[in-house]
C-alpha positions in Angstrom: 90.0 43.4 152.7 88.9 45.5 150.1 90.3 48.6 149.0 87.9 51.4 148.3 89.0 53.5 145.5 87.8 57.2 145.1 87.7 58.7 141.8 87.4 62.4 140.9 87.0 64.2 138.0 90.1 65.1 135.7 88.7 68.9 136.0 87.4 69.6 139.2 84.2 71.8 139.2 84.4 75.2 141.1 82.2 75.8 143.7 80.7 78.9 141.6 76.9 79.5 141.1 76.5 78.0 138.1 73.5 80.1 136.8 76.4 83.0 136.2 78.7 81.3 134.1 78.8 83.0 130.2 81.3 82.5 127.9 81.8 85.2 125.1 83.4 84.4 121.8 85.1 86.8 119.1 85.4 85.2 116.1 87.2 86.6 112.9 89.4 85.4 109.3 92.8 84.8 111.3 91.7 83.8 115.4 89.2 83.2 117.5 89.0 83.9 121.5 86.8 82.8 124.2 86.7 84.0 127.5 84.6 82.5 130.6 82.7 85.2 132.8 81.6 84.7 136.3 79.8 88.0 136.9 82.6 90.8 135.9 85.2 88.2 136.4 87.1 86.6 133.7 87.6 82.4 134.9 89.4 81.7 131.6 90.4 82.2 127.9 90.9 80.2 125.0 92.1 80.8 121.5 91.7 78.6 118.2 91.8 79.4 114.7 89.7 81.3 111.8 86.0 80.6 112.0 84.3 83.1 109.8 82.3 81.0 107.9 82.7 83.0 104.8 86.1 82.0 105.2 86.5 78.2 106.5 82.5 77.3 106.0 80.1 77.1 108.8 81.1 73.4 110.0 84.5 74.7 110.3 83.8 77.6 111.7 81.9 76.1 114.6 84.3 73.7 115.2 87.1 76.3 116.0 84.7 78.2 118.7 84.5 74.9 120.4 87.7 74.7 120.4 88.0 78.2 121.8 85.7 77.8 124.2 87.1 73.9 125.2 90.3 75.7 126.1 88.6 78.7 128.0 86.8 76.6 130.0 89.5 74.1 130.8 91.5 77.6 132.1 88.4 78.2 134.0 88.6 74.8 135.8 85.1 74.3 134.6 82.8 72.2 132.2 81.5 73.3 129.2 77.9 72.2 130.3 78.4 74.2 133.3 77.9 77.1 130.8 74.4 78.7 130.7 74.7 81.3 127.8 77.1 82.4 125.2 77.7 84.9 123.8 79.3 84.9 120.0 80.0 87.7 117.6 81.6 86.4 114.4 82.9 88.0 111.1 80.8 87.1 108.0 76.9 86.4 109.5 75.5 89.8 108.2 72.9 87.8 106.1 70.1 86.6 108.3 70.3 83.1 106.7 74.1 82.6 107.3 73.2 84.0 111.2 70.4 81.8 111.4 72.5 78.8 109.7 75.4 79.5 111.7 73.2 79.6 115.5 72.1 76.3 114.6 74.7 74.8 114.4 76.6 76.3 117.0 73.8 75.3 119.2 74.3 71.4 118.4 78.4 71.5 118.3 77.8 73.8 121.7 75.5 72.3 123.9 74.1 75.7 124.7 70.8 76.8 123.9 71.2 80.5 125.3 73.3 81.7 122.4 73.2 85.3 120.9 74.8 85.6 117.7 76.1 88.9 116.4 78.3 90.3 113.9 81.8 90.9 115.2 81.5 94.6 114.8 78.5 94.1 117.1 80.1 93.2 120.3 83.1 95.5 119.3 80.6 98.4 119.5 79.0 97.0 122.7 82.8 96.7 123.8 84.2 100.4 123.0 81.0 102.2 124.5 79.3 100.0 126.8 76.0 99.9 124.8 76.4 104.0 125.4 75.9 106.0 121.5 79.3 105.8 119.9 81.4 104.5 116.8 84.1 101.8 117.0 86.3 101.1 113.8 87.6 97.8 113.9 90.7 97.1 111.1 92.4 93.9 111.6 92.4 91.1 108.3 90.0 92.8 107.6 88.0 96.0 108.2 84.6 97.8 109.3 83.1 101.0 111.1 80.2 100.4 113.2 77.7 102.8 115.1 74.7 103.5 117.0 72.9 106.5 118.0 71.1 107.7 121.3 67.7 106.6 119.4 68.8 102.8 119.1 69.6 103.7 115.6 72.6 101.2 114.2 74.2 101.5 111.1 77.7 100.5 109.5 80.4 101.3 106.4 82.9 99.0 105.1 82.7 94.8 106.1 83.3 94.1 102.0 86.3 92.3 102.5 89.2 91.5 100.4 87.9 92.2 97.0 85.2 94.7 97.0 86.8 96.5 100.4 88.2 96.3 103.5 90.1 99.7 103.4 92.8 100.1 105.8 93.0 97.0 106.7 95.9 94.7 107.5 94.9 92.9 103.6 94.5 96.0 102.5 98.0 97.5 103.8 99.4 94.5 102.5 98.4 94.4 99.1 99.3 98.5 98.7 102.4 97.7 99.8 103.1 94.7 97.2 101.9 96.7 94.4 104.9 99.8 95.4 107.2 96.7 95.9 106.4 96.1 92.1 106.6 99.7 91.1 109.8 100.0 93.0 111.1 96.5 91.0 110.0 98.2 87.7 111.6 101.5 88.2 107.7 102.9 88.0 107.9 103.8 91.5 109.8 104.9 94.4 112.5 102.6 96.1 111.6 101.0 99.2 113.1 98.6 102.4 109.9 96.9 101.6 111.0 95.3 99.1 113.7 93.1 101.1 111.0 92.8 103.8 108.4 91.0 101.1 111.5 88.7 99.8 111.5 87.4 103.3 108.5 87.2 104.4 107.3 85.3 101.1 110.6 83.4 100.9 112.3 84.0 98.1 115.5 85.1 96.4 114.7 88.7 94.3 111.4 91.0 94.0 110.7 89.4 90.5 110.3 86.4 92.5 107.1 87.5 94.3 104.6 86.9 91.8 105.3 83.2 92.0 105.0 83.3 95.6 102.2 85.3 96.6 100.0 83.8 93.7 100.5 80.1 94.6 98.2 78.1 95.8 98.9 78.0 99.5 98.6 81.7 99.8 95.5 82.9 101.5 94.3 86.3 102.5 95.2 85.8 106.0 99.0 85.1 104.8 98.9 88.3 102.8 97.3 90.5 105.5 100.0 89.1 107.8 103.0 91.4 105.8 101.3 94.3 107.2 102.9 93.6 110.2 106.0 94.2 108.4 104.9 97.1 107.1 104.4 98.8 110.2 108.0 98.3 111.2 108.7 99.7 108.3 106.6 102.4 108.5 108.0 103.1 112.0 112.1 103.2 111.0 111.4 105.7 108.5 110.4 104.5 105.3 108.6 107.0 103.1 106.6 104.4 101.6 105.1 102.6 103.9 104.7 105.8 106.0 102.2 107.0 103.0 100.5 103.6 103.2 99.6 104.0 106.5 98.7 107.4 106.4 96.1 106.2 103.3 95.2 103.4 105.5 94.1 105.9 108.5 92.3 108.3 106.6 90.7 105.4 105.0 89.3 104.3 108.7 88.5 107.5 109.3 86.0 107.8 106.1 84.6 104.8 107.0 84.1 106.3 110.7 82.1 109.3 108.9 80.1 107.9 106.9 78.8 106.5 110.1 78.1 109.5 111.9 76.5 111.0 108.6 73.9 108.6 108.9 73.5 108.5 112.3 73.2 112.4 112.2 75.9 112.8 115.3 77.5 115.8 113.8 76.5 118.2 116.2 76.9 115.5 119.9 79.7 114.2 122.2 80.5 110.7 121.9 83.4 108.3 121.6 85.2 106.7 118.5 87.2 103.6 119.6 89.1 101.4 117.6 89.9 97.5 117.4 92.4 95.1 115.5 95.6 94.6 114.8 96.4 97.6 112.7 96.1 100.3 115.4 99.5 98.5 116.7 100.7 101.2 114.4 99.7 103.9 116.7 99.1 107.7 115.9 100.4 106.4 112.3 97.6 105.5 111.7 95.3 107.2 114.4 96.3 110.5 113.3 94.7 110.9 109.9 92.0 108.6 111.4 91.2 111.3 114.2 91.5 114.5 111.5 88.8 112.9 109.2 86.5 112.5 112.1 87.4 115.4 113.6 86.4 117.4 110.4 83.0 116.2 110.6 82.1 116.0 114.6 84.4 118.2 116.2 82.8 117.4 119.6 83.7 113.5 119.1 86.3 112.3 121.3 89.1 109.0 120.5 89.7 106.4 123.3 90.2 102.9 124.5 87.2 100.1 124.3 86.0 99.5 127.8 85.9 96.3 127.3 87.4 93.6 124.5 85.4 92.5 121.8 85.6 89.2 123.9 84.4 90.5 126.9 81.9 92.6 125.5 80.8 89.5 124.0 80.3 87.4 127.6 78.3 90.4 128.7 75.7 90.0 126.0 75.1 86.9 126.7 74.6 87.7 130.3 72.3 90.9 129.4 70.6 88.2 127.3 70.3 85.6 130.3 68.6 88.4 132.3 65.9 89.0 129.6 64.5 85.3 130.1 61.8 84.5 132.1 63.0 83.2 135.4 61.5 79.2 135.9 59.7 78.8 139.3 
């Protein structure tokens, strides 16, 4: 007699309607994140490495929103060509030819054609207002202001990254507080705890040691944007110095936030600033001076929460984007 032998699939599908199912992708210099949308609920998420393709080059870059995505949908129970649009808003595509470059690519490593490629600070915007007129500062490795007006109108400060910007930003924070370890080693500046912290975090013996490690040729701006961390801590037990960094750092955000509403001529309206990244960990350390600069300038502005996560906000372009296709009869 023979035995009959039923085989499934590893990942079973869900019994979801199919034509729903978005993923949205927030891709920067130190992570990336996917997350899986049925309608407003979130299947699954995924995280991978860098994939600004400034950074790690386009190949590489699409190869870690796969990745992200591979592991989103594997939360999600799903297959990744159950997925009928995507969303993607990635650090380093403001040139139309790196977008352009990028989306193809993407398409082929993907296996979606539906894809809507943005700038990161795009779907953080879309993310802190809902598409409603608003800023959103965003200050993680790196750091931008974006902003649109109730005429459409969308403008933004900062995105120059390590060298020719990215003001209060985690690289930014970083490298201030290296250069007042070095004053503080010559006796040109004040003392700080910093200076222990850096010896650890770089890993080794004394301060004059530093320049050895954080010029070597393993060190990448992610690695020194990762010390701000320690700077916060520092900045939140009490250390003078890196209590001034952070102030700098906030009032920094906070210029780039106005220079926004200049040019979108809010002055005079209600709307909301929101912020995003890894620096606003540090809380009204840095929010504070952030809030008086904007508050300067459009006294009717209000601070709050993103309604949604850059990731999220991300899914729901692509969705917004599904619903602007013709329909096939």
């Amino acid at each position: 007699m023979t035995t009959m032998v039923q085989t499934v699939d590893i990942l079973p599908r869900r019994r979801a309607p199919l034509r729903e199912l978005v993923v949205g992708v927030d891709g920067g210099g130190t992570r990336t994140r996917a997350v899986v949308l049925n309608g407003a609920r979130i299947m699954g998420e995924g995280m991978a490495g860098p994939s600004n393709p400034l950074r790690v080059g386009i190949a590489n870059g699409a190869t870690a929103i796969r990745e992200a995505v591979d592991k989103a949908c594997t939360a999600a129970l799903i297959h990744r060509d159950d997925l009928v649009a995507a969303g993607v808003g990635l650090a380093g595509v403001r040139r139309k030819d790196i977008r352009a470059r990028m989306r193809d690519v993407l398409i082929e490593t993907l296996g979606i054609k539906n894809i809507e490629l943005v700038s990161d600070g795009d779907i953080a915007l879309y993310g802190a207002t809902d598409g409603q007129p608003g800023v959103v500062v965003i200050s993680g490795t790196g750091s931008v202001a974006v902003g649109i007006n109730r005429q459409g109108k969308r403008v933004s400060a900062g995105g120059w990254g390590p060298i020719a910007g990215d003001e209060g930003s985690g690289s930014w924070i970083a490298r201030r507080a290296l250069q007042a370890v070095a004053r503080a080693t010559d006796g040109r500046g004040r003392a700080t705890s910093l200076s222990e912290t850096a010896c650890e975090f770089f890993q080794v013996a004394a301060p004059d040691d530093l320049a050895t490690a954080i010029y070597g040729p393993t060190i990448t701006n992610d690695r020194i944007a990762g010390f701000s961390k320690l700077v916060i801590e520092a900045a939140s037990a009490g250390d003078e110095v890196a209590l001034e960094i952070l102030n700098d750092a906030g009032k920094e955000l906070g210029t780039a936030a106005v220079t926004v509403i200049r040019k979108l001529k809010m002055e005079q309206e209600r709307f909301q600033v929101a912020f995003v990244g890894g620096v606003f960990a540090a809380g009204e350390l840095v929010v504070t001076p952030l809030r008086e600069q904007v508050m300067r300038v459009a006294k009717r502005a209000f601070i709050d929460n993103p309604t949604f996560s850059p990731t999220v906000a991300a899914a729901r372009m692509a969705q917004e984007n599904l619903q602007r296709l013709p329909v096939a009869v």
